[in-house]
C-alpha positions as CSV (number, residue, x, y, z in Angstrom):
1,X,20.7,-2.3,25.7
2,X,21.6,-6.0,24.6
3,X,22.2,-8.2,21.1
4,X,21.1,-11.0,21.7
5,X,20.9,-13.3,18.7
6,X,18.2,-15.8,19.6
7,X,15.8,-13.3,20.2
8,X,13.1,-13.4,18.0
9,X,14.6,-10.3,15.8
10,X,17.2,-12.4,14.1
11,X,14.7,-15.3,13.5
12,X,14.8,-16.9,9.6
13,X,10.9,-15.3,9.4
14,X,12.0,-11.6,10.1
15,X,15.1,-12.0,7.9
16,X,13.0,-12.8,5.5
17,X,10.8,-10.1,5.7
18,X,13.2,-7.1,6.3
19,X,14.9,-8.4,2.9
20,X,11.7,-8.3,1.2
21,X,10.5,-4.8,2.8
22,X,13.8,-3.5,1.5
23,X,12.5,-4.5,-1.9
24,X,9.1,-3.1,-1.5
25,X,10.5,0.1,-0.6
26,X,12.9,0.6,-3.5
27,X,10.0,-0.2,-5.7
28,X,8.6,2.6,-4.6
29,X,11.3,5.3,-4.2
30,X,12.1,4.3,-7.8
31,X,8.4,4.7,-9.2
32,X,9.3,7.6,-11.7
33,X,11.6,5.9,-13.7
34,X,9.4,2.5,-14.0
35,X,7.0,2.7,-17.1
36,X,3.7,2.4,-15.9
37,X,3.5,-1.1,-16.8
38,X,6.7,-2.5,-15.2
39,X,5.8,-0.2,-12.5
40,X,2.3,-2.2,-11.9
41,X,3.5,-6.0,-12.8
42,X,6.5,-5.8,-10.2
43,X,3.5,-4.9,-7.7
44,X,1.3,-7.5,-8.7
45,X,4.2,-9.6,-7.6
46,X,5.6,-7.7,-4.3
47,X,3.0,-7.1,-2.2
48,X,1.7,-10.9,-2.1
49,X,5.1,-11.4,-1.1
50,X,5.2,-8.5,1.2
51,X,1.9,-9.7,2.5
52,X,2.8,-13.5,3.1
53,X,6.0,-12.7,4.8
54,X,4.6,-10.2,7.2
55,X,1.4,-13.0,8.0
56,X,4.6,-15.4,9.4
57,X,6.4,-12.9,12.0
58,X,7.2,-13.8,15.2
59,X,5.3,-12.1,18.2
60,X,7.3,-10.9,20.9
61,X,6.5,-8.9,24.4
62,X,7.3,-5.9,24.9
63,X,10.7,-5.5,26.5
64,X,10.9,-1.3,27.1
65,X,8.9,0.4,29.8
66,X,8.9,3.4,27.2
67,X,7.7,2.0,24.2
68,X,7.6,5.8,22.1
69,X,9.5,4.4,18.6
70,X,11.1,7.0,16.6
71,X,9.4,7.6,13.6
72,X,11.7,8.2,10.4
73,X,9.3,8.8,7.6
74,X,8.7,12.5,7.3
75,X,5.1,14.6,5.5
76,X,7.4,15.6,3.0
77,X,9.1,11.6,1.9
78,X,5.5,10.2,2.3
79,X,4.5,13.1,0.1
80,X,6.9,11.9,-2.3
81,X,6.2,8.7,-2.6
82,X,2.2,9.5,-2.4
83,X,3.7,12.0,-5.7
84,X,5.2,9.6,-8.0
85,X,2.5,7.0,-7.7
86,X,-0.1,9.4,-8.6
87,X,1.8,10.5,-11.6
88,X,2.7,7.0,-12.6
89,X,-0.7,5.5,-12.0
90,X,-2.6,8.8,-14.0
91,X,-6.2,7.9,-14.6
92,X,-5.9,4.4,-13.1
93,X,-5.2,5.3,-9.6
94,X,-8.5,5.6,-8.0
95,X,-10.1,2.4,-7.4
96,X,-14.2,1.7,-5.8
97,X,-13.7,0.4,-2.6
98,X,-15.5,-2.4,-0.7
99,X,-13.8,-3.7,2.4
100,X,-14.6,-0.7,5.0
101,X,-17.0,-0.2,7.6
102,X,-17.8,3.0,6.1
103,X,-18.9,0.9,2.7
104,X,-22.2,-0.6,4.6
105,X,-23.4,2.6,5.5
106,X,-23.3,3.9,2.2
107,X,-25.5,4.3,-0.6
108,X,-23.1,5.5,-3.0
109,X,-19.9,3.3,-4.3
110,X,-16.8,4.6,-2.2
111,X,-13.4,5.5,-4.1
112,X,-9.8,5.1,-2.8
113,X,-6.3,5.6,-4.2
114,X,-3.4,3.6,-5.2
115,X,-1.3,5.9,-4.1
116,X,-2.6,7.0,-0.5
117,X,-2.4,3.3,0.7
118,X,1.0,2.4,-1.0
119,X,2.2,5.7,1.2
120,X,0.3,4.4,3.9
121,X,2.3,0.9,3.8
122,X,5.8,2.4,2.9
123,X,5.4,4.4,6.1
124,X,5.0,1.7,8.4
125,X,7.7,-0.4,6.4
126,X,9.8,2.1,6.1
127,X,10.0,3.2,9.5
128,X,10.2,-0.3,11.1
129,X,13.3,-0.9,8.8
130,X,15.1,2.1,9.9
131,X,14.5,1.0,13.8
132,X,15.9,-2.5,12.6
133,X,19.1,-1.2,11.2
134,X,19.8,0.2,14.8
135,X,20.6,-3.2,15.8
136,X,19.7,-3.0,19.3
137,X,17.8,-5.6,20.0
138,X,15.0,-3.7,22.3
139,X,14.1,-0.9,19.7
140,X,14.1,-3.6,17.3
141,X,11.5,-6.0,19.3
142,X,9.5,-2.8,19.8
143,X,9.1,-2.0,16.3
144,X,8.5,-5.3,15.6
145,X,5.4,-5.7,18.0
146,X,4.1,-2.2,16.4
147,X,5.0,-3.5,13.5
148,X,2.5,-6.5,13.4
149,X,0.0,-4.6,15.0
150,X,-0.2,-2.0,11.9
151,X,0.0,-4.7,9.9
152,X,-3.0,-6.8,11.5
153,X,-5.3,-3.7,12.3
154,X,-4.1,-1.1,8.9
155,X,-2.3,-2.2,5.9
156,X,-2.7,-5.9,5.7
157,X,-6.4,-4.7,4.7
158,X,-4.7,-1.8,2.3
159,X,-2.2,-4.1,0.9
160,X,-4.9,-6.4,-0.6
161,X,-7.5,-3.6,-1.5
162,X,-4.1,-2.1,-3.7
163,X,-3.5,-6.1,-5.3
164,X,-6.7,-5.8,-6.0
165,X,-6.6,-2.5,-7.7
166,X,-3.4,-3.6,-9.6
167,X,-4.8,-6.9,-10.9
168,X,-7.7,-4.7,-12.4
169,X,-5.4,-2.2,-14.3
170,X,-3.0,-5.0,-15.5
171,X,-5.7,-6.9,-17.1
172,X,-8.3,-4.7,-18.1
173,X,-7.6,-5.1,-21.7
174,X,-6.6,-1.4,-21.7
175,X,-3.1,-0.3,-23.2
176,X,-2.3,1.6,-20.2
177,X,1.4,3.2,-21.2
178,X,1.1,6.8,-20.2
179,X,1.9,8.0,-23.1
180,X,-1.6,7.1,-24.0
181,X,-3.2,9.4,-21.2
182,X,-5.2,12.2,-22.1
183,X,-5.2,14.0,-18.8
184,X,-2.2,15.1,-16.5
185,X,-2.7,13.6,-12.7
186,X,-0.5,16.5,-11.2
187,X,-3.8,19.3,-12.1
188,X,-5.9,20.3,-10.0
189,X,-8.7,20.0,-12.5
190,X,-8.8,17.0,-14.3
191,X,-11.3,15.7,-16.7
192,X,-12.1,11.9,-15.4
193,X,-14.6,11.0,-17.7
194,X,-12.7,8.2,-19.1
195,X,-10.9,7.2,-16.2
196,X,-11.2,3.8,-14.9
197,X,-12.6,4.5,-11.5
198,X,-15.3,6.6,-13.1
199,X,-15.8,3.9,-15.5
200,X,-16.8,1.3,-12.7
201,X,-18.7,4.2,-10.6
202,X,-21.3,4.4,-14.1
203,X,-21.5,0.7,-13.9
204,X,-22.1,0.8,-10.2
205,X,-24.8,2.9,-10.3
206,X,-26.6,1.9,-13.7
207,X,-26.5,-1.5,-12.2
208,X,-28.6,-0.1,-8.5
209,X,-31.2,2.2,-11.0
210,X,-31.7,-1.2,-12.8
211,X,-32.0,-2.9,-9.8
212,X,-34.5,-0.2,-8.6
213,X,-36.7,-0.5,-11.7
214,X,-36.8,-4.3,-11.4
215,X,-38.6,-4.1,-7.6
């Protein structure tokens, strides 16, 4: 193993990013004690930045004939963090979804969830950060090149689809403090009917039986 400062690794762009990753994922381990509105506002503004800084890093080749990364992030912390979002986000965590293959084979709007893809991303983040800290400069390059390929194949697309989602909350002219929730996330059963998701799934589909009754 070797340290070798102008490798790639210690370039200005990954700097950059591993300081901003650090961010994103203290965001999220400290969801429960954000209000709900703080909580959504300093996501509005993270992940652009999260997104941006991961669009400029550096490609590398790979420079282990094993390439098998160690992966840090447990079922149990994604869990968590899949947990506290759903709590803090309540009723406005799902969201409709359009950008997946599976959307142009359906006939019926398809939902998603705040907190699944914030897990998702704060996996991948999370574990490249704790194979940078080792500081060896192989390890780090591989996680790196995995790294960019999550990013460019998995959560870049989840990253935008959740800005999305956030921008909607934050300015649908709702109060959404959750003291003003009328429904606890954490049950089972959970009546939805006012829920934002279920909201745009009525609109969705009064829109396609107006559309049908126009042909």
């Amino acid at each position: 193993m070797q340290t070798d400062f102008e490798h790639p690794v210690y370039s200005k762009n990954v700097v950059e990013f591993v300081t901003v990753a650090k961010e994103f994922c203290v965001w999220l381990e400290s969801t429960l004690s954000l209000p709900r509105r703080d909580f959504v506002d300093t996501g509005r503004k993270m992940l652009p930045l999260l997104y941006l800084k991961a669009s400029v890093l550096p490609k590398t080749e790979t420079m282990l004939e094993d390439d098998f990364l160690e992966k840090f992030v447990n079922e149990d912390e994604y869990q968590q963090i899949l947990n506290a979002v759903l709590v803090k986000m309540g009723p406005y965590n799902d969201y409709l979804e359009v950008f997946t293959a599976d959307m142009q084979r359906s006939v019926e709007p398809l939902t998603a969830t705040i907190s699944e893809n914030l897990a998702d991303i704060y996996q991948d983040v999370k574990d490249f950060l704790m194979s940078y800290r080792t500081a060896v400069t192989e390890i780090m390059n591989e996680a790196l090149i995995e790294l960019i390929h999550s990013f460019e194949e998995y959560w870049g697309q989840k990253l935008v689809n959740v800005l999305r989602a956030l921008h909607e909350v934050a300015f649908n002219g709702e109060n959404i403090d959750e003291e003003n929730d009328e429904t606890d996330p954490t049950e089972d059963r959970r009546n939805t009917d006012d829920w934002l998701i279920s909201k745009m799934q009525k609109n969705w589909q009064d829109d396609h039986e107006e559309d049908r009754n126009n042909i």
